[in-house]
C-alpha positions, 0 to 999 in steps of 0.5 A: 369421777372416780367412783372405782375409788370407792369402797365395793359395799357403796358403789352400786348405792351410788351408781343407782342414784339412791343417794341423789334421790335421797338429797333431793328429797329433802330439798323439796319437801316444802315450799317456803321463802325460797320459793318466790326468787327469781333465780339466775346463774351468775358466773361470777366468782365466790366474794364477788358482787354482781350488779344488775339493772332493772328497767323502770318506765316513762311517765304519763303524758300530761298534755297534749302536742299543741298544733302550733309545736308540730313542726320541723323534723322533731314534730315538736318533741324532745326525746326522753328516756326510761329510768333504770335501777340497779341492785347488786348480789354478793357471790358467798359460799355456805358448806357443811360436811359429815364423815362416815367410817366404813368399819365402825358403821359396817353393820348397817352401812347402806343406810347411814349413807343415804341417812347421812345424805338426807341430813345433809339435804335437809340442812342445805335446804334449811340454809338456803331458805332462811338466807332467802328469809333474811334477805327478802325481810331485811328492807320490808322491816325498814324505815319503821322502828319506836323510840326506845328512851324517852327524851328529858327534853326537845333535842335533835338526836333520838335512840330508837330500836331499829335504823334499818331504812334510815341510813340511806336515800336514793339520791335526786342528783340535783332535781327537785323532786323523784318524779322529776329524777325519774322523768329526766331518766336519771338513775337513782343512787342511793347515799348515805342520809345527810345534810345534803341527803335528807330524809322525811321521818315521821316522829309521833305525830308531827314531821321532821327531816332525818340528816344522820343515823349511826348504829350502836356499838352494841346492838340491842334492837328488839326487831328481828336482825335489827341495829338500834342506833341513833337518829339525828334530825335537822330540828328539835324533836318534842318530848311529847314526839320523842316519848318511848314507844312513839313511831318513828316512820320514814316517808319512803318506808316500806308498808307493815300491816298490823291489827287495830291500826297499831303503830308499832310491833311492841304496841300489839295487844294480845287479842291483835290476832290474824284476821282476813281484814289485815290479808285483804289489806295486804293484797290491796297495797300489792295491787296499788303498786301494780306488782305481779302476781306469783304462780297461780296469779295470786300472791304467796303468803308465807305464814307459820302454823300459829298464824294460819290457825288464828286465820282460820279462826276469824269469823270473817275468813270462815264465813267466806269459806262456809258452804264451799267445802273442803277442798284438797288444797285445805286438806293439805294446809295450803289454801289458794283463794282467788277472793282474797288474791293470796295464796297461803303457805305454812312454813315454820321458819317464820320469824317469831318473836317475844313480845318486848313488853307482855310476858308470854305473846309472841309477835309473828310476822306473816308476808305476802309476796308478788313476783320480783321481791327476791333475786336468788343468784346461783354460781353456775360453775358448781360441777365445771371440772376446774371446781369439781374434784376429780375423784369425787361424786359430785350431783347437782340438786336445785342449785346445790352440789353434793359431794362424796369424797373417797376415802383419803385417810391412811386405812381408807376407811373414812369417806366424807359427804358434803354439800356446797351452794355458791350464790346470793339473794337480793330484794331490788327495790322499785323507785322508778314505780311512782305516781308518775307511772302508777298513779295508785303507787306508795311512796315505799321504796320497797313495793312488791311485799308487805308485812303483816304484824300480829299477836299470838 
């Protein structure tokens, strides 16, 4: 690709593969979110969003086929179907760049190329993995907030810090309930919540039916990528249920494990540490809702170094552990333990958060993850020569294009080095897994991860 065009000091460099070396490196150099995605290559064009369907199953057979109705052609069945649902992935480009002048950097020209390289690789990786973060959080945070102001008295509209998972509800499309949808194999569609929509919110300690939610104009959410907003109900909500603080739980929401049963993020104490009850409890939920293990047949736990200490501090954990040795996994700050199901992965872009209340304690948020929570979609025309420009280098990393450009200006003396990836990243939800098909399930639309809320 035009490599004759570039400056004689840099071409045996890139002819020998130094820099791609150097860009993988960096790529690879840790697991972290990005790690649990199922990729796949879509075709699709930049901005475009791609729809794709996941296959649910039939429900159990209640009954028995009475001798009676085994008859004719149709043996006294009626064909039924399996549900389907959809989720979508939106086609976005993320890109950055650096220049390099071949004769102010002429003394040590070799390795501030590869160092460009590198830098370049780290960044990208860095990238990716927190596009993954964001996504694979988003809907586990949902339907679970606090309220912010205390009501003056019983009225129907409720600030609260976070409405993420109540603005929306997989529509029933006319049946009595999801398990009777999901057994007609009708596809679940999800509309905005309504009159016509409604959503079952716990509110304190008592039930209510949610009809809207609309964000703030300015966004003040504590959580992190939160929307405070407003939430409208059906029915007067108490002030003793309406008191700052209180939980406000949608009955579809996803599962948050926290320490000492506490009910909110900001209701954490600072001695609600990590402890092996809450991993244990974590796992637990996984394996009511059936969900796949990750590599290894455990599940991933992503957790930042803070995290992991306060782990390795409970008692619980170091009597499991005592007498067995220190394995080479150990060693390395990367635990796989078949007794806890889980295997635990320091990462340091963990969301960690300021406590909204007590001065100095930050609230961490650990993630135990199966298989299927994350779809990573990567463009798979990156080096096609429609896109590829034709007088550049151009390599192919895990999904990511690196591109050396020659040297365009008017002395050529300046090349650019740049790094490109076009994709998206999605978090399907499973309403099609009910007690229906799995009689341990949740009622959580999202199923295959649970977050862990604690101190420190």
């Amino acid at each position: 690709m035009g490599i004759q065009n570039f400056p004689a000091a840099l071409q045996p460099i890139i002819q020998q593969g130094y820099l791609e070396a150097s860009f993988e490196e960096a790529l690879v150099s840790k697991l972290a979110y990005r790690s649990i995605a199922d990729r796949v290559s879509i075709p699709n064009r930049v901005g475009e969003t791609v729809t794709k369907t996941r296959a649910g199953l039939k429900p159990t057979v209640k009954a028995s086929l009475a001798p009676s109705a085994n008859t004719n052609l149709d043996n006294g069945l009626a064909s039924s179907t399996f549900a389907v649902e959809q989720y979508t992935l939106t086609m976005a480009m993320f890109a950055d760049t650096i220049d390099l002048n071949m004769v102010t950097e002429r003394v040590g020209i070799a390795s501030q190329f590869v160092q460009n390289a590198y830098v370049n690789g780290e960044q990208a990786r860095r990238t990716l993995d927190e596009q993954a973060r964001n996504a694979l959080f988003a809907p586990y945070f949902g339907g679970n907030t606090r309220v912010l102001t205390t009501l003056s008295s019983a009225g129907t509209t409720l600030k609260v810090d976070d409405i993420r998972g109540f603005q929306a509800v997989p529509s029933l499309n006319g049946f009595s309930s999801a398990t009777a949808a999901i057994a007609a194999g009708v596809q679940p569609t999800w509309q905005p919540v309504s009159a016509t929509n409604p959503l079952n919110v716990s509110v304190g300690a008592n039930p209510y039916v949610l009809v809207s939610a609309v964000a703030d104009a300015s966004n003040g959410s504590s959580a992190p990528s939160g929307i405070s907003g407003t939430l409208t109900f059906a029915s007067a909500v108490t002030v003793a249920d309406g008191t700052a603080g209180n939980a406000v739980v949608a009955a579809n929401a996803s599962t948050i494990v926290r320490p000492n049963g506490r009910s909110t993020p900001a209701a954490l104490q600072a001695t609600d540490t990590l402890t092996m009850a809450a991993v244990l409890n974590a796992v637990a939920v996984l394996r009511s809702n059936n969900v796949p293990t990750a590599e290894g047949g455990v599940y991933n736990c992503y957790l930042d170094p803070v995290s992991s200490r306060q782990l390795f501090s409970d008692n619980d954990f170091r009597q499991l552990f005592q007498g067995v040795g220190l394995q080479a996994p150990f060693l390395q700050g990367e635990l796989v333990s078949p007794f806890l199901g889980a295997r635990f992965i320091p990462t340091t872009q963990a969301y960690v958060q300021a406590h909204p209340t007590l001065a100095g304690i930050n609230i961490r948020r650990p993630i135990v993850v199966g298989q299927g929570a994350l779809i990573e979609g990567d463009f798979d025309g990156l080096a096609e020569a429609d896109v590829a420009p034709r007088d550049s280098v151009i390599s192919i990393v895990d999904g990511v294009a690196m591109v050396t450009r020659e040297p365009l200006d008017r002395l050529q003396q300046i090349i650019a080095q740049s790094w490109y990836w076009i994709g998206g990243f999605c978090a399907p939800s499973d309403v099609t897994a009910s007690t229906s098909t799995i009689s341990t399930a949740t009622n959580a639309t999202y199923k295959r991860a649970v977050l862990i809320e604690h101190a420190g």
